[in-house]
N, C-alpha and C positions, 0 to 999 in steps of 0.2 A: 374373612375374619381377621383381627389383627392381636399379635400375641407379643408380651414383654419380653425378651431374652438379652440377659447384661445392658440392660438399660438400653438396647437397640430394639425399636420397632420393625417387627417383621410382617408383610404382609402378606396374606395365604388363598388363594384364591377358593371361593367354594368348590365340594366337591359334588359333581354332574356325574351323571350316567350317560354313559358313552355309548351309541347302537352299536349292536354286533354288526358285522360286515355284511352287508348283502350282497350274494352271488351277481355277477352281472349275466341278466337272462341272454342278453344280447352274447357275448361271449358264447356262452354253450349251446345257442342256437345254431351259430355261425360254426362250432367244432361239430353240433349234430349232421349238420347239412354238408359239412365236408365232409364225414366218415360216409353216410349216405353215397353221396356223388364217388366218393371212390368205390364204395361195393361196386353202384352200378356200372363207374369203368373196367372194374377189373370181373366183372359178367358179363362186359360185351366185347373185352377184349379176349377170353374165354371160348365165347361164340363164334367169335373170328379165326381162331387157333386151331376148334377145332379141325375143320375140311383141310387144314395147310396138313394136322396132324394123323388126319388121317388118309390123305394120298399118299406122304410119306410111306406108313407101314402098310398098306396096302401093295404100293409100288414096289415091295419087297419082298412080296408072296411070293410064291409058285403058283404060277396059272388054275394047275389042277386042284392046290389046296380051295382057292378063290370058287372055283369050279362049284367044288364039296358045299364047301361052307361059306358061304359069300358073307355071311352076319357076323363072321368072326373079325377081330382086327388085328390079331397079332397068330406071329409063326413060331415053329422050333426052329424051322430052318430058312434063313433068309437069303434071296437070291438075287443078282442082280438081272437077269435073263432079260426083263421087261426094258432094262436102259440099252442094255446090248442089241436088243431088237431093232431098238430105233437108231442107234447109231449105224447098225445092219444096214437098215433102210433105207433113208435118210441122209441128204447132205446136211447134215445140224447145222458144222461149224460155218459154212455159207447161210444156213438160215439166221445163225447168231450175227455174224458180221451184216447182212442184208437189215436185219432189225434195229441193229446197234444206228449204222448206216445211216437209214432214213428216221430212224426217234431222233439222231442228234441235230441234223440237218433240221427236219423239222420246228424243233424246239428254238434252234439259234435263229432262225426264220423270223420265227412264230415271235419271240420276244422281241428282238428287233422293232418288225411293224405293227406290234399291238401297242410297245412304248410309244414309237412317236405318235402313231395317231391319237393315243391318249394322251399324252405330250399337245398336240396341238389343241385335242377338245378341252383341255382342263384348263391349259395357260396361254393360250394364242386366242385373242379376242379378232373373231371374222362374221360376217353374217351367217345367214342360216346354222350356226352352230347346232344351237336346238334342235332343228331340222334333221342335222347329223344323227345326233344323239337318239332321235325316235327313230330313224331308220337302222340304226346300227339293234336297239329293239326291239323292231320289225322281224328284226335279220335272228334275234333268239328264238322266233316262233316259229319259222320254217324250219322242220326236219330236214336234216339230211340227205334221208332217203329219196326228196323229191328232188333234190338237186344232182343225183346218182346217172341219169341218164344222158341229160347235157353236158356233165362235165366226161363222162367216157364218150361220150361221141368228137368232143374237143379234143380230148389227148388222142383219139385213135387218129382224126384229123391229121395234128399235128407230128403226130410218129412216136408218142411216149409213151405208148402201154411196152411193159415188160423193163420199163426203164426206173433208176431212183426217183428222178422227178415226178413222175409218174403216179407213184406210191404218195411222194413229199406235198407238189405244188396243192392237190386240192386239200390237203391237210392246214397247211399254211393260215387260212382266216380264218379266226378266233377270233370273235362278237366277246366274251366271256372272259378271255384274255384285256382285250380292251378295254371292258369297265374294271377288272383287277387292279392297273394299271393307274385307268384315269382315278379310282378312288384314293388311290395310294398321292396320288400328285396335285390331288384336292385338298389335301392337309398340309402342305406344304407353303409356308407362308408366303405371300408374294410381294414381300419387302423385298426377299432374296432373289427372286427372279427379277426385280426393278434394279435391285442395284446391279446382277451381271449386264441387264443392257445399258445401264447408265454407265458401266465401264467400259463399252465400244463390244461387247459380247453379240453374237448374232445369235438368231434362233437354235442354227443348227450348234453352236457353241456352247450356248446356253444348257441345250438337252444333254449332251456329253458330257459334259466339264462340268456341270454345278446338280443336275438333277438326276443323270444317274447312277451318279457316286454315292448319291443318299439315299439311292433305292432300292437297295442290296433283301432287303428282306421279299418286298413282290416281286425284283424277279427271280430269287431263291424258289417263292411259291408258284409261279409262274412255270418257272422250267420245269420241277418235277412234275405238276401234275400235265403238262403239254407231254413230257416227254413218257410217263404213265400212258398216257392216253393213246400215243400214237404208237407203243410197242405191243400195248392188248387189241388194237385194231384187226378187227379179222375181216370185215366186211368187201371195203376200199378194196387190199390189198389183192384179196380172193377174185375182183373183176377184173383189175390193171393187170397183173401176173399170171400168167401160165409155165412159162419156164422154172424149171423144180428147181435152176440153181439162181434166180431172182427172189424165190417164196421171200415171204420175212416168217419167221419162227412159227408165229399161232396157223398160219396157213399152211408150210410144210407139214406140221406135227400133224395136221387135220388128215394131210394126205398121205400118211403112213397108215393104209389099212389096208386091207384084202376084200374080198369078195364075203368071206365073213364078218367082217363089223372086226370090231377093235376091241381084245383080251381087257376085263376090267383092271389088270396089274400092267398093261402098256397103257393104257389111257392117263392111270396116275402119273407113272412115271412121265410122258407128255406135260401135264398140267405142272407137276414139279420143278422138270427143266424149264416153263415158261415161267417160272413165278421165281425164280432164283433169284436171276440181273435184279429186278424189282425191288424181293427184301435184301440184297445189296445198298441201293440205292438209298433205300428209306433209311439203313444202318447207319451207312457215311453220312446224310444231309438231313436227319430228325433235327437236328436242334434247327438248321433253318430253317425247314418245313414250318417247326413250330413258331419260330419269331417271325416269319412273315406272315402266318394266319393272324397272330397277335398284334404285330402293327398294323397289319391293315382293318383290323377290327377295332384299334382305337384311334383312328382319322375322324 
C-alpha cells in the first residue's frame, strides 16, 4: 500500500503471516539417538566394571568370612592376607618383569613386520600380490591350536623352551595386524608415495621417512591390543615354560596353589594383580587407542 506523509510517498509492504518455527525432527532425532547410545555405553560399561569391582572387594575378605558367606561382597574387616599369600608364594616380581619382557619384545616385533609386509601389499606393485593377500586369509582361519605342536617340537629342536624367544618368536605373526596395517596405508594417497620415489627415495626409505610418521594412530592401535594379547596369554606360555622363575604372570599366578584348589579371596587377588599393568595401560594411551580405531575406520 502506498501512504502520503509531508508530501513524501512512502511505500509499505503488505502485511503476511509469518509460519511459526518448525522444530527440526532431524535435530531431535539425532539428540534422541545420542542420549540412547550413551545409556547403552554407560550399561555396558557397568557390566564391565562390574567383575574388576568385585575381585577387588572380595580380594579383601577374610578367607573364613568368603567361607560363611561366599553371596556377600563387602567386609567389616578388610584384609590383605590373600595378596601376601601370593607374594609368600610366588616369584611375582620375576613373573611381572618375565611378562612385561616378552609383551614388549613381542609387540615391537610384531609392529615392525606386520608394517612392512603391509607396507609392501598396499604400495609395492609385484605379481601374485592378491595371491598374498588370500593366503595371508587363509592364515585367519587356522586356529592356533593346530599349530601348537609343530612349533613346540621346533623350539624344543632348537633349544628355546624355557627361554624369552621361546614365549616371543611364535607370538610374532599377526595375519590381523597386517590387514590393520595394510587398511591404514590404503588411504594414503599415492601421489605421496610417487613423489618420495621421484625424489631418489628407496622403498625401504620411503616406509620410514614418509609413511610411518603418518601412521601414528594404527600403530598406537596396533601395539596396545598385540601387547594386550600377549600379557593375558596363558596357553603358549604354560607349554614353552616350566622354570617357576621364567613363568610370565597368568601362568605363575596359576601355579600358586596347593593340593586344595585356591581360597576364593587368593584367586581374586591373582586376577587383580594381572589386570592392573593393563588398566595402566589403557589410562595412559585411551586417547590413542581411540584415534587410531577412528582413523582406521574412516580410510
Amino acid at each position: 500500500m502506498t501512504s502520503l506523509t509531508d508530501g513524501a510517498t512512502t511505500v509499505t509492504a503488505p502485511a503476511t503471516d509469518t509460519p511459526a518455527a518448525v522444530p527440526d525432527r532431524r535435530i531431535d532425532s539425532e539428540k534422541l539417538f545420542n542420549r540412547v547410545a550413551l545409556g547403552v555405553l554407560i550399561a555396558f560399561a557397568l557390566l564391565w566394571l562390574i567383575p574388576l569391582v568385585y575381585a577387588v572387594l572380595i580380594s579383601v575378605r577374610p578367607t573364613s568370612e568368603v567361607l560363611a558367606d561366599p553371596s556377600s561382597w563387602f567386609t567389616s574387616n578388610p584384609t590383605f592376607d590373600a595378596y601376601d599369600s601370593l607374594f609368600d608364594k610366588g616369584n611375582i616380581l620375576y613373573w611381572y618383569a618375565n611378562s612385561f619382557i616378552t609383551s614388549a619384545l613381542t609387540t615391537v616385533i610384531t609392529v615392525v613386520a606386520a608394517s612392512m609386509a603391509a607396507f609392501a601389499l598396499s604400495q609395492v606393485r609385484f605379481r601374485f600380490r592378491q595371491g598374498v593377500n588370500m593366503l595371508l586369509l587363509a592364515g585367519i582361519m587356522i586356529p592356533m591350536q593346530v599349530l601348537m605342536i609343530p612349533q613346540f617340537l621346533t623350539l624344543e629342536s632348537a633349544g628355546l623352551l624355557n627361554t624369552y624367544w621361546g614365549v616371543v618368536l611364535p607370538q610374532v605373526p599377526n595375519v590381523v595386524a597386517v590387514f590393520v596395517f595394510k587398511t591404514f596405508f590404503d588411504g594414503i594417497p599415492r601421489e605421496l608415495i610417487e613423489a618420495a620415489r621421484a625424489d631418489g627415495a628407496g622403498w625401504l626409505r620411503t616406509y620410514w621417512q614418509i609413511v610411518m610418521p603418518i601412521s601414528r594412530p594404527a600403530v598406537s592401535a596396533v601395539t596396545i591390543f598385540v601387547f594386550v594379547h600377549v600379557w593375558n596369554n596363558f596357553l603358549w606360555p604354560l607349554l614353552v615354560v616350566t622354570d617357576p622363575e621364567m613363568m610370565t604372570l597368568p601362568v605363575g599366578l596359576n601355579s600358586v596353589q596347593d593340593a586344595f584348589g585356591v581360597p576364593l579371596p587368593q584367586l581374586m587377588a591373582s586376577a587383580v594383580l594381572g589386570a592392573i599393568p593393563l588398566l595402566v595401560v589403557f589410562a595412559l594411551f585411551q586417547r590413542r587407542i581411540v584415534s587410531g580405531i577412528a582413523g582406521m575406520g574412516l580410510k
